[in-house]
C-alpha positions, -999 to 999 in steps of 0.1 A, spaced: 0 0 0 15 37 -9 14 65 11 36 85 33 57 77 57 77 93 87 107 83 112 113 104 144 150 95 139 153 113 103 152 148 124 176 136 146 154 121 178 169 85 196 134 73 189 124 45 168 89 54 161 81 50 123 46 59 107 41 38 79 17 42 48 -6 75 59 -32 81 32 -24 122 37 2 141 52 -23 157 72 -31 119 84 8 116 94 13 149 114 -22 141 130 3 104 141 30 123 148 14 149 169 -3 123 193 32 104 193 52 135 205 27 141 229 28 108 247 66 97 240 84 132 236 63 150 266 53 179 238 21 192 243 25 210 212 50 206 185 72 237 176 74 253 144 107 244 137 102 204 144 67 210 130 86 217 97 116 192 105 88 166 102 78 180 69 109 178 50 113 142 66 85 129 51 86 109 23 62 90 0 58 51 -14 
């Protein structure tokens, strides 16, 4: 299945959570979000990581 996909350690974090095959980007972030709130203690993510995860994402 295509889609897009995401790795915490591709922006540098010693984490080894991976999203795999999100229909949308706004599907991925959504992941990421409610991972970095429960893993990485962030109640919000920051612009700059916000656009980290961006340019980290990649597509099948």
């Amino acid at each position: 299945m295509a889609g897009y996909r995401f790795k915490c350690k591709d922006i540098g974090m010693k984490c080894d959570f991976e999203v795999r095959h999100a229909s949308s980007k706004d599907e991925l972030m959504q992941i990421a979000a409610t991972h970095a709130k429960m893993a990485h203690n962030m109640q919000t993510i920051p612009q700059d990581v916000a656009a980290k995860v961006d340019s980290a994402i990649r597509q099948d």
